[in-house]
NUVEXNU-557173 format. One record per residue (C-alpha): residue number from 0; residue in one letter; x, y, z. Coordinates in steps of 0.5 Angstrom, whole numbers. Layout:
<recs>
<rec resi="NUM" resn="A" x="X" y="Y" z="Z"/>
...
</recs>
This chain:
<recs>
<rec resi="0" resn="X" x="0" y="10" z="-37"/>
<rec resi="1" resn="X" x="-1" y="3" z="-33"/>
<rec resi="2" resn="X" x="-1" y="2" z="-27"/>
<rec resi="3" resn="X" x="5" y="-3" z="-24"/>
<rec resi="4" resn="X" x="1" y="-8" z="-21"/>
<rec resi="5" resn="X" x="4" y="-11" z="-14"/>
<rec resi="6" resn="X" x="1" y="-17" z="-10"/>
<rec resi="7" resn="X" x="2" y="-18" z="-3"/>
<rec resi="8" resn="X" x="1" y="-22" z="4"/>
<rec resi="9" resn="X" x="0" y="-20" z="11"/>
<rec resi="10" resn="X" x="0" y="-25" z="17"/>
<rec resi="11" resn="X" x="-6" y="-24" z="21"/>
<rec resi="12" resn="X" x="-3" y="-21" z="28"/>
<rec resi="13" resn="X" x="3" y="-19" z="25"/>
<rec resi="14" resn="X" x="8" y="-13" z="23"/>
<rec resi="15" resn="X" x="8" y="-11" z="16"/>
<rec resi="16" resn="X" x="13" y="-7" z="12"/>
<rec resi="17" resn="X" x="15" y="-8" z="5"/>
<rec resi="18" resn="X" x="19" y="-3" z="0"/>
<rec resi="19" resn="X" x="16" y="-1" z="-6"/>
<rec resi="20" resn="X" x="20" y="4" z="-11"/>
<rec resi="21" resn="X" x="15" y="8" z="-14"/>
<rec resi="22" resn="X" x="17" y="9" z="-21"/>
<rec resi="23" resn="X" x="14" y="13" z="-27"/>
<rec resi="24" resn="X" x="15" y="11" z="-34"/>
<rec resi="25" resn="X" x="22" y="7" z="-32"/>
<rec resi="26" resn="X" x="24" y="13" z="-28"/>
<rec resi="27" resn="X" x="23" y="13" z="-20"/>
<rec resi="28" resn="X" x="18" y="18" z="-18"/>
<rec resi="29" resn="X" x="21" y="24" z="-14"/>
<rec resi="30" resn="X" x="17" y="24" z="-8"/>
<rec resi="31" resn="X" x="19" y="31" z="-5"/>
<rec resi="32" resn="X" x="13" y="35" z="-3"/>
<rec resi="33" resn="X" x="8" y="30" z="-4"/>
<rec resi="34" resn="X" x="3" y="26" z="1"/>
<rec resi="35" resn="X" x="2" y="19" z="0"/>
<rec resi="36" resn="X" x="-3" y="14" z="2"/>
<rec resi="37" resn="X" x="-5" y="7" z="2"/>
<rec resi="38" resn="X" x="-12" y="3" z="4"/>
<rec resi="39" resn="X" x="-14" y="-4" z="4"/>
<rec resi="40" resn="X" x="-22" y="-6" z="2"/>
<rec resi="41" resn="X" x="-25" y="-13" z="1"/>
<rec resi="42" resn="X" x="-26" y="-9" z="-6"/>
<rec resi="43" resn="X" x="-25" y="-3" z="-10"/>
<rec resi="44" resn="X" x="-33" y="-1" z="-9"/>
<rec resi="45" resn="X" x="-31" y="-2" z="-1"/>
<rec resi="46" resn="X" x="-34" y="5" z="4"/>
<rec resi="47" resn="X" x="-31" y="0" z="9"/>
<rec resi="48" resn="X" x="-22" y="0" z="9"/>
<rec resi="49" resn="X" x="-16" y="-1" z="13"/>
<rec resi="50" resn="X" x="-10" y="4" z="12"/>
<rec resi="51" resn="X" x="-3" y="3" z="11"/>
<rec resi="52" resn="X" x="2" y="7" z="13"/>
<rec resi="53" resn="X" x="7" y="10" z="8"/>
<rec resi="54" resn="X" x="13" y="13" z="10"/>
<rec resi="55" resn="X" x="19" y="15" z="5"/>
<rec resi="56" resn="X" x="25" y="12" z="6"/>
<rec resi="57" resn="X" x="28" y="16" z="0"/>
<rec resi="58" resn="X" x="24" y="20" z="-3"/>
<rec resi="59" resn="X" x="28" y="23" z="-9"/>
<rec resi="60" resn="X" x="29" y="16" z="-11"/>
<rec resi="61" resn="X" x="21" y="14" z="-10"/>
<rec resi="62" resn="X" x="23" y="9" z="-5"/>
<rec resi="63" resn="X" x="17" y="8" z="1"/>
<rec resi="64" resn="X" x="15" y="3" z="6"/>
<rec resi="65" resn="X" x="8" y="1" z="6"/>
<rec resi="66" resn="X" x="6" y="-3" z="14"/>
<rec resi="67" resn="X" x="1" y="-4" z="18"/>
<rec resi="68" resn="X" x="2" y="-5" z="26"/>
<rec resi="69" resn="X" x="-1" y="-12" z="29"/>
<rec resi="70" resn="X" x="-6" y="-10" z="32"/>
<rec resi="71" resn="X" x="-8" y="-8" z="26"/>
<rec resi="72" resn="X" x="-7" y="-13" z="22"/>
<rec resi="73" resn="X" x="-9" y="-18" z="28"/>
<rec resi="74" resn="X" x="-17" y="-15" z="26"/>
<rec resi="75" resn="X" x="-17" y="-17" z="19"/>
<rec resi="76" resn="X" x="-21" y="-22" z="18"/>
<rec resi="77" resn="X" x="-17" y="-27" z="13"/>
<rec resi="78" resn="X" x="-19" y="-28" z="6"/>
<rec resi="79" resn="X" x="-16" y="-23" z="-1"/>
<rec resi="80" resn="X" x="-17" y="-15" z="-1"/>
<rec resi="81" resn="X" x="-15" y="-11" z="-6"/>
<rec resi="82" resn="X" x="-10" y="-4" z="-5"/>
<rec resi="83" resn="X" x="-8" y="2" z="-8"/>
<rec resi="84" resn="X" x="-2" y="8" z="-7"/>
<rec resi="85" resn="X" x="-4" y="15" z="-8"/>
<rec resi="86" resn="X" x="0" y="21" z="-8"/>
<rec resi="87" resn="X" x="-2" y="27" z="-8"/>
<rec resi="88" resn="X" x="1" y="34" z="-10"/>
<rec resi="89" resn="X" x="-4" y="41" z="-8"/>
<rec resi="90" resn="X" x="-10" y="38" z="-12"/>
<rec resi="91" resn="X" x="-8" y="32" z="-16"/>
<rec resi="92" resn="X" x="-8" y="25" z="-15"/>
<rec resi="93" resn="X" x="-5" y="20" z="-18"/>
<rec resi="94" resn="X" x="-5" y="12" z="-17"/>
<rec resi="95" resn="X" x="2" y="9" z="-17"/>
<rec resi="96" resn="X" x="1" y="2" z="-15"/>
<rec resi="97" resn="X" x="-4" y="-3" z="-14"/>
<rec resi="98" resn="X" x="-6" y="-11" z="-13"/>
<rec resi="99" resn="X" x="-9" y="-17" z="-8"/>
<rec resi="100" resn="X" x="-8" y="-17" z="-1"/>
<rec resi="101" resn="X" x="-7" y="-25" z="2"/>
<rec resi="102" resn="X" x="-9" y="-24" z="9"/>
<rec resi="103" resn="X" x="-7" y="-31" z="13"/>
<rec resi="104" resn="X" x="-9" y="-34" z="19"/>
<rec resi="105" resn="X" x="-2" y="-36" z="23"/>
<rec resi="106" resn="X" x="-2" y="-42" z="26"/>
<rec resi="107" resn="X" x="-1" y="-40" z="33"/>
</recs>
């Protein structure tokens, strides 16, 4: 199975959220007794990461917003990143999104 691939932008010392809908073979993945998770790292090989938060907004649906605070974001050097969302059921583990990170610098 392919994973979907969906690129992102974060403004340096911003909140961030976006709404992914998290779908296997067309349909939405029912999300109900899974743990989600989602990290940031310069490369896929990276030991060092940032955490998003991903917090269902429909779980039967496969809705999630992933985010990341501020002063989160505000300690990211600017530059592109890769990510990945996980869901895991007891022992499995599945990727069901990935793609770049644009970490900008504001103009402020």
């Amino acid at each position: 199975m392919a994973v979907p691939s969906v690129n992102l932008t974060i403004d340096k010392g911003t909140t961030f959220v976006t709404s992914l809908k998290l779908k296997q073979d067309g349909a939405p993945i029912n999300l109900t007794g899974y743990t989600l998770s989602a990290k940031m790292r310069k490369h896929y090989n990276a030991s060092s990461y940032y955490s998003f938060t991903v917090t269902p907004v429909s779980p039967t649906q496969g809705i999630v917003n992933v985010g990341m605070a501020s002063s989160i974001t505000s300690t990211i050097p600017t530059g592109r990143y890769v990510y990945d969302v996980l869901i895991t059921y007891s022992t499995t583990v599945n990727k069901v999104v990935e793609g770049t990170v644009i970490v900008k610098g504001t103009a402020s």
